[in-house]
N, CA, C and O atoms as CSV, one atom per row, in Angstrom:
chain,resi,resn,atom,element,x,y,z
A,1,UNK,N,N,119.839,122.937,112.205
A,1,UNK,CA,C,118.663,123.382,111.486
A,1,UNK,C,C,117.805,124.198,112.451
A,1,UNK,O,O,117.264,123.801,113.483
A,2,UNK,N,N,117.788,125.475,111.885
A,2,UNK,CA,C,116.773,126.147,112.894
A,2,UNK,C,C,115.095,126.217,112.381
A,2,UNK,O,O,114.868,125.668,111.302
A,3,UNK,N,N,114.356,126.623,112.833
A,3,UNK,CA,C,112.778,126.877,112.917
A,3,UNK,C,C,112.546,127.998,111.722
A,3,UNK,O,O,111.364,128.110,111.396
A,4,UNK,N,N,113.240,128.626,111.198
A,4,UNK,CA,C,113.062,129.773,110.140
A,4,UNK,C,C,113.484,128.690,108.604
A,4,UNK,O,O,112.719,128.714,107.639
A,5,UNK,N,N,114.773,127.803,108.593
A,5,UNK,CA,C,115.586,127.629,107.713
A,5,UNK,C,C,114.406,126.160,106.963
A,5,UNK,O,O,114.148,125.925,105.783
A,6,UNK,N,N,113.856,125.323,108.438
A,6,UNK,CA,C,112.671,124.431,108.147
A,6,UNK,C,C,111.393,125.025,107.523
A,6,UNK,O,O,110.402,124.472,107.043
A,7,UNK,N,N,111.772,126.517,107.701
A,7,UNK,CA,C,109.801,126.644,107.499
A,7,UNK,C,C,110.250,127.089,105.770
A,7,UNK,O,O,109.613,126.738,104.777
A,8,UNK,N,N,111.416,127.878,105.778
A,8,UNK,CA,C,111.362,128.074,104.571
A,8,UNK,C,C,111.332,127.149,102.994
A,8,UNK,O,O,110.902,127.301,101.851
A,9,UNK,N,N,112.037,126.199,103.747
A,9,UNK,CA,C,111.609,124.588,103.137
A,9,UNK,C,C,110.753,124.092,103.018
A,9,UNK,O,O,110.494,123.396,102.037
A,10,UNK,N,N,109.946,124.299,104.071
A,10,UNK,CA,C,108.254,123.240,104.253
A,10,UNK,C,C,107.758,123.947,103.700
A,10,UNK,O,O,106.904,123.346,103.049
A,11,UNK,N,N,107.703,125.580,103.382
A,11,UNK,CA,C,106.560,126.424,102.917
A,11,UNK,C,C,106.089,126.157,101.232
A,11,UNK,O,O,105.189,126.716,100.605
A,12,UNK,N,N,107.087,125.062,100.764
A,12,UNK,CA,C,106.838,124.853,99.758
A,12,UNK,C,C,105.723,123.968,99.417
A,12,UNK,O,O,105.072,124.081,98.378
A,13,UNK,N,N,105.537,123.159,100.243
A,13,UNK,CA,C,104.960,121.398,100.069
A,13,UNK,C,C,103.942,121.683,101.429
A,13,UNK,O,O,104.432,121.787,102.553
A,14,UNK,N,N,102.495,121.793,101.185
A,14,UNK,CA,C,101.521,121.695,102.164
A,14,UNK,C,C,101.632,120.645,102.937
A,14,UNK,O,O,101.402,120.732,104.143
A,15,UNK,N,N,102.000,119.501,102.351
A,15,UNK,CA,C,102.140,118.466,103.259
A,15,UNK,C,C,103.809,117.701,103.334
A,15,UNK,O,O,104.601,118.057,102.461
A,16,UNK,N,N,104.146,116.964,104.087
A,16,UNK,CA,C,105.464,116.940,104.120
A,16,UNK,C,C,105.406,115.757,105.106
A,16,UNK,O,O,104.686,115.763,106.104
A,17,UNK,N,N,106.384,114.533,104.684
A,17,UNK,CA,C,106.497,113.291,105.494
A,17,UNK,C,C,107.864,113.402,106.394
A,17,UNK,O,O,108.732,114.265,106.263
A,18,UNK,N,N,107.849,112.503,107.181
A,18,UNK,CA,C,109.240,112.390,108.137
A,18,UNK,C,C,109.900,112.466,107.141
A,18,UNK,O,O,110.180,113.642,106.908
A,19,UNK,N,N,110.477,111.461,106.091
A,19,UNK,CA,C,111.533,110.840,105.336
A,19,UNK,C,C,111.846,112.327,104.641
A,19,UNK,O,O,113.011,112.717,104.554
A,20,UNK,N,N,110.511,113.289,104.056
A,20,UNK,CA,C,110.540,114.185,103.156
A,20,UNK,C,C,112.447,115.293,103.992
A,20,UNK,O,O,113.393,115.880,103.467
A,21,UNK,N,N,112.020,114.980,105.425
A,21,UNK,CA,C,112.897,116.132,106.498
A,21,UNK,C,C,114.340,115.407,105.912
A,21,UNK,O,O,115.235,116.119,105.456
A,22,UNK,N,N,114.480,113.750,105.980
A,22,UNK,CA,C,115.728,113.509,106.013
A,22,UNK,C,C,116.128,113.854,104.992
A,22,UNK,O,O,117.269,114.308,105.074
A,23,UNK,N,N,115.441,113.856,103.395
A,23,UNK,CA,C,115.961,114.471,102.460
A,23,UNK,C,C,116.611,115.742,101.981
A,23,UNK,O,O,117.484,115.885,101.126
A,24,UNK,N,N,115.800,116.906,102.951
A,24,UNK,CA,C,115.822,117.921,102.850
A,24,UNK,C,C,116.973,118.358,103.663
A,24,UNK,O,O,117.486,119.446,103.402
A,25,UNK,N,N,117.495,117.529,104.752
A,25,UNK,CA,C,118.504,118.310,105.612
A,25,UNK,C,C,119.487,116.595,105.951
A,25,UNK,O,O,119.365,115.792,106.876
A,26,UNK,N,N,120.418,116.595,104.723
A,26,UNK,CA,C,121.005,114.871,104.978
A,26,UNK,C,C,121.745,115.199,105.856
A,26,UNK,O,O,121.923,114.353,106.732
A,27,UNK,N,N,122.498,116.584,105.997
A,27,UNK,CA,C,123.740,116.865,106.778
A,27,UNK,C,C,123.416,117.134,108.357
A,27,UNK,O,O,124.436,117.240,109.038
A,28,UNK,N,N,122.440,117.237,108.914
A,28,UNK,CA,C,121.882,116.731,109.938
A,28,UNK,C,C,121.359,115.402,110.648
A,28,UNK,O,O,120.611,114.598,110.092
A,29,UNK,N,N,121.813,115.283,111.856
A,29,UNK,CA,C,121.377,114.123,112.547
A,29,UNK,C,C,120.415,113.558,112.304
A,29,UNK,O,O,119.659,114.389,111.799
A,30,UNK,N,N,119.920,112.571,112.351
A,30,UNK,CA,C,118.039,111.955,111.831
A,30,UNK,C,C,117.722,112.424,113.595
A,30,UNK,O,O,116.971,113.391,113.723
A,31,UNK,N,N,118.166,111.895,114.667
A,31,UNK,CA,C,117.689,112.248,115.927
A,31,UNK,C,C,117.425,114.145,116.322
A,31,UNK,O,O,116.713,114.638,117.197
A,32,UNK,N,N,118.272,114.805,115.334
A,32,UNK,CA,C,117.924,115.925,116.266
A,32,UNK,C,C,117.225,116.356,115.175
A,32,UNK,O,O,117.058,117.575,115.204
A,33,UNK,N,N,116.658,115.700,114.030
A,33,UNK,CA,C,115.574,116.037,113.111
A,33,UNK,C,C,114.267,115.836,114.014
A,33,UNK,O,O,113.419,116.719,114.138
A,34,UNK,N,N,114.198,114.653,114.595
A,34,UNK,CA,C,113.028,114.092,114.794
A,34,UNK,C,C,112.483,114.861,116.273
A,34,UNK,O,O,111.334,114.846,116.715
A,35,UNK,N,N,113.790,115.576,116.919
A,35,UNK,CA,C,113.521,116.431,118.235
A,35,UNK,C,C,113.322,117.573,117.756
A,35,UNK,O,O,113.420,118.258,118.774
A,36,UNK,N,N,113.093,118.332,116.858
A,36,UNK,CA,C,113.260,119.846,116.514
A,36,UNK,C,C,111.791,119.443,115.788
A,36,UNK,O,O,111.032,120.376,115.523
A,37,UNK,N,N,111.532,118.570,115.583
A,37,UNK,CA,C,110.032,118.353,114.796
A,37,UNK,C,C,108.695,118.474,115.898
A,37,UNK,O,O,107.603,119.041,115.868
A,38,UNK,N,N,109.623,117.387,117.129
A,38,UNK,CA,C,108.184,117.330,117.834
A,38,UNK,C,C,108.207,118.065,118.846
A,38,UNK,O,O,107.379,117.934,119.748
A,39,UNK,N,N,109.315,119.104,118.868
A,39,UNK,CA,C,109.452,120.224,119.475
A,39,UNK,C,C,108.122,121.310,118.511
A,39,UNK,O,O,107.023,121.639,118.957
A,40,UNK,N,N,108.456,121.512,117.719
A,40,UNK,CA,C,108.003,122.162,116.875
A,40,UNK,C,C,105.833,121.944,116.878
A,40,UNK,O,O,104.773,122.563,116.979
A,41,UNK,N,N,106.314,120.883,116.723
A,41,UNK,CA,C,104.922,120.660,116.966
A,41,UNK,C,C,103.844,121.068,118.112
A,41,UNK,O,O,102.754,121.632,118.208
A,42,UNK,N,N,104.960,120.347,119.033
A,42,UNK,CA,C,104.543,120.551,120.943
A,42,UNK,C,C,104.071,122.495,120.658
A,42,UNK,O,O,102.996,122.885,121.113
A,43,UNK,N,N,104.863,123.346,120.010
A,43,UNK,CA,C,105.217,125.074,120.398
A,43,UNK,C,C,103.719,125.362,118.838
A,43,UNK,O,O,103.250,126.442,118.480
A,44,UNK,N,N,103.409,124.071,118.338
A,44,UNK,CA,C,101.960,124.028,117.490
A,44,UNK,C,C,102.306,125.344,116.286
A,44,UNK,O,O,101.435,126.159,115.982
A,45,UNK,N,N,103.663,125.371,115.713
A,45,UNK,CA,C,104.416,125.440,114.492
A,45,UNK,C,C,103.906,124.460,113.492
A,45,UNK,O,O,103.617,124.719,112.324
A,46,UNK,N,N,103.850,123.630,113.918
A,46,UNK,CA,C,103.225,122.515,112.638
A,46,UNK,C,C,102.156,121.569,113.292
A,46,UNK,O,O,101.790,121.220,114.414
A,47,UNK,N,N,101.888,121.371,112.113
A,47,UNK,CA,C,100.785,120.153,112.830
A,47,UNK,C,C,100.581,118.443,112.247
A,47,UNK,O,O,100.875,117.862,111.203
A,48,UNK,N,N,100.109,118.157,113.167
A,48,UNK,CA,C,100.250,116.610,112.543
A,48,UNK,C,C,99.409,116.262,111.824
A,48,UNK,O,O,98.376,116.799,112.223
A,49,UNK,N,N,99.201,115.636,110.931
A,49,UNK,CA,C,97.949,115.031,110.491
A,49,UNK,C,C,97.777,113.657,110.600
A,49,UNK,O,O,96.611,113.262,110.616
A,50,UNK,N,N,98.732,112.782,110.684
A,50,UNK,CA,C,99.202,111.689,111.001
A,50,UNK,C,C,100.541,111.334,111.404
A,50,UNK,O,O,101.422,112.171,111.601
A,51,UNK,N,N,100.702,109.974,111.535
A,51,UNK,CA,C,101.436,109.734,111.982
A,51,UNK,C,C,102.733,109.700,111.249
A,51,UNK,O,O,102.891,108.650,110.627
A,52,UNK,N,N,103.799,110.647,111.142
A,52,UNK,CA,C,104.641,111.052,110.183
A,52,UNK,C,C,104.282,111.561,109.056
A,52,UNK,O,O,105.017,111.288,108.107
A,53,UNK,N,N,103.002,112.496,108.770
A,53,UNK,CA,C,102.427,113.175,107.567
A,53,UNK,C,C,102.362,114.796,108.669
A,53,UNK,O,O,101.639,114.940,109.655
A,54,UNK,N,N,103.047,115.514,108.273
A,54,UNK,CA,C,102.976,117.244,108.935
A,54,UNK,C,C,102.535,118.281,107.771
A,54,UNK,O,O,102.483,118.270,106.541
A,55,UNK,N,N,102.197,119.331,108.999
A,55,UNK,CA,C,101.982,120.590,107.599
A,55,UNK,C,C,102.266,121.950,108.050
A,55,UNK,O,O,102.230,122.058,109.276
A,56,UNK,N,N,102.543,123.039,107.393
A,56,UNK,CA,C,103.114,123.856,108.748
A,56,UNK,C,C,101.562,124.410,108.939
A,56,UNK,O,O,100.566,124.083,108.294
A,57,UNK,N,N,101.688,125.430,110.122
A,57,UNK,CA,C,100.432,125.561,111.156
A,57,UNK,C,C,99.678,126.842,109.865
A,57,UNK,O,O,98.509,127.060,109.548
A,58,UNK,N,N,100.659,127.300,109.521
A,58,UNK,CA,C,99.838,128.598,108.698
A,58,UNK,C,C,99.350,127.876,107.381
A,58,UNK,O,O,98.532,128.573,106.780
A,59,UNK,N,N,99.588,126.844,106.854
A,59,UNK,CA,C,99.655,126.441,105.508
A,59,UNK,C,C,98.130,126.050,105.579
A,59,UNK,O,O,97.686,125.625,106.645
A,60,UNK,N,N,97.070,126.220,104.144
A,60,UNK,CA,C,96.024,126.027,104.355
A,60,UNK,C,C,95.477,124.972,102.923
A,60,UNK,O,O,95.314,125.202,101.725
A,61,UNK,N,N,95.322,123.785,103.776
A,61,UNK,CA,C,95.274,122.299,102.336
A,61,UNK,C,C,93.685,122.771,101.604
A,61,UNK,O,O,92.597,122.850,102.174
A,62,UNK,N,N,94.079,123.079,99.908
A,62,UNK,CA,C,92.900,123.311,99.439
A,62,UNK,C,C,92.487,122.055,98.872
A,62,UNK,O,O,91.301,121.927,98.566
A,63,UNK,N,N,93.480,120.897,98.647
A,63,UNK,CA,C,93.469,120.276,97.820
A,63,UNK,C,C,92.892,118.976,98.146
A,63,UNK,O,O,93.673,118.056,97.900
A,64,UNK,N,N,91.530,118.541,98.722
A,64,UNK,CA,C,91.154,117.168,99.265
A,64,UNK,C,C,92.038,115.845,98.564
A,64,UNK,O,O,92.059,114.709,99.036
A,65,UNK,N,N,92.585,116.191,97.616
A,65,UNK,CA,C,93.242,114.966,96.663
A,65,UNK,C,C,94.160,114.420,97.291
A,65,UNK,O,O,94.420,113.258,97.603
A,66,UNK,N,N,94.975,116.125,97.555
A,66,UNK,CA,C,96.289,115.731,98.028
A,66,UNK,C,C,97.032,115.143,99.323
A,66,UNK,O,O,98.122,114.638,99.590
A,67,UNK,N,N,95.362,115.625,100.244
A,67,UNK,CA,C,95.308,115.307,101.754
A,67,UNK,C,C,95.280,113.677,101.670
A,67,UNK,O,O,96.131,112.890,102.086
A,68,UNK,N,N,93.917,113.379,100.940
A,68,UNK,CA,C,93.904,111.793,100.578
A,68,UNK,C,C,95.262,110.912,99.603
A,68,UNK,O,O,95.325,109.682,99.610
A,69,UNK,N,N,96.038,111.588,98.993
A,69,UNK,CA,C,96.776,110.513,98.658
A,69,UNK,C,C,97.674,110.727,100.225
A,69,UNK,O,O,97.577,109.788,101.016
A,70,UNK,N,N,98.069,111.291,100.421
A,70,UNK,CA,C,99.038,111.409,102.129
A,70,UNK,C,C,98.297,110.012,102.764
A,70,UNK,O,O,98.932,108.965,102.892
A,71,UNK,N,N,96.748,110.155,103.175
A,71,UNK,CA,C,96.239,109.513,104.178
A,71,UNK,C,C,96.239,108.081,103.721
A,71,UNK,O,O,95.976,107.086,104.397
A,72,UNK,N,N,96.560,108.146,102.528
A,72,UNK,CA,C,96.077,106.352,101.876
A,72,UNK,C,C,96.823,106.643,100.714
A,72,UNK,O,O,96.494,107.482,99.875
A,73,UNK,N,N,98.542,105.445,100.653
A,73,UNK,CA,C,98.791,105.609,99.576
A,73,UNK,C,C,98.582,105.022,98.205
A,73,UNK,O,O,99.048,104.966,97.067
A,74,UNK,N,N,97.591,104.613,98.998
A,74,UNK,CA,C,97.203,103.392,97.867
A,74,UNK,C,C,95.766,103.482,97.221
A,74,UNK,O,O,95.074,102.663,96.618
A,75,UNK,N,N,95.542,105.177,97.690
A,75,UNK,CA,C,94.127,106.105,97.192
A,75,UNK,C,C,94.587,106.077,95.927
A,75,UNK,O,O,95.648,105.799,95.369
A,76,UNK,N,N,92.918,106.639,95.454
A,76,UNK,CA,C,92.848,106.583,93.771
A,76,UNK,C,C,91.728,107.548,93.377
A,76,UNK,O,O,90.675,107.836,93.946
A,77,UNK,N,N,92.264,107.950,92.259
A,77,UNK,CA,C,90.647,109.015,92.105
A,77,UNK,C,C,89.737,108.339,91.374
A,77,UNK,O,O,90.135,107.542,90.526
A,78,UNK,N,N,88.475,108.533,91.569
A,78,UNK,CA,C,87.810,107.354,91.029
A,78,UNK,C,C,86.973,108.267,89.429
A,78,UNK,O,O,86.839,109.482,89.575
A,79,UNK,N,N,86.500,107.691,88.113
A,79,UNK,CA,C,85.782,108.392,87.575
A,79,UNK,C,C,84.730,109.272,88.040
A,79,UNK,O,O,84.619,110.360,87.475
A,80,UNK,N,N,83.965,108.980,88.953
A,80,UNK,CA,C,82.815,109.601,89.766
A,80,UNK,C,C,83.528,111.029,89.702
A,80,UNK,O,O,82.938,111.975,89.179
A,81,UNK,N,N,84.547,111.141,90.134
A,81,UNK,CA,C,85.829,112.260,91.181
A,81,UNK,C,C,85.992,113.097,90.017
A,81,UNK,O,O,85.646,114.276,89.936
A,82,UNK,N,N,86.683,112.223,88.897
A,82,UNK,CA,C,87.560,113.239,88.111
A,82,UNK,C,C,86.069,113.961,87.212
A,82,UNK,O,O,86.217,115.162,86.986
A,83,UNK,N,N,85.309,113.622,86.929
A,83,UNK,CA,C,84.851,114.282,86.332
A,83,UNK,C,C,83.642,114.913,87.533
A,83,UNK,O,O,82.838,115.784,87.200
């Protein structure tokens, strides 16, 4: 998996979990997933937001919702919110 073939994948999904990578590339190693990631990161291609929650570096989160269900999956929108 190279750095072009990942971004064109990630460019879909602002945010993107570890597990999201193993899905996306089964026919690859989980280890040289997890080295091409924090490679990637280290060269600040992507960024972390947590701990196994990434996003790529150009991608820009409009969506406070979507950041918060990532950060807490057990967030909720509250009436206050939706309306």
């Amino acid at each position: 998996m190279d750095f072009q073939t990942f971004r064109l994948k990630a460019k879909d999904y602002p945010l993107f979990k570890y597990v999201d990578l193993l899905k996306w590339f089964p026919d690859d190693n989980e280890q040289t997933i997890k080295q091409n990631l924090k490679f990637w990161v280290k060269k600040e291609q992507f960024e972390r937001i947590i701990k196994g929650v990434y996003k790529l570096k150009e991608t820009e989160i409009k969506d406070e919702f979507l950041l918060a269900s990532y950060l807490d999956e057990s967030s909720y929108i509250s009436l206050e919110s939706a309306l």
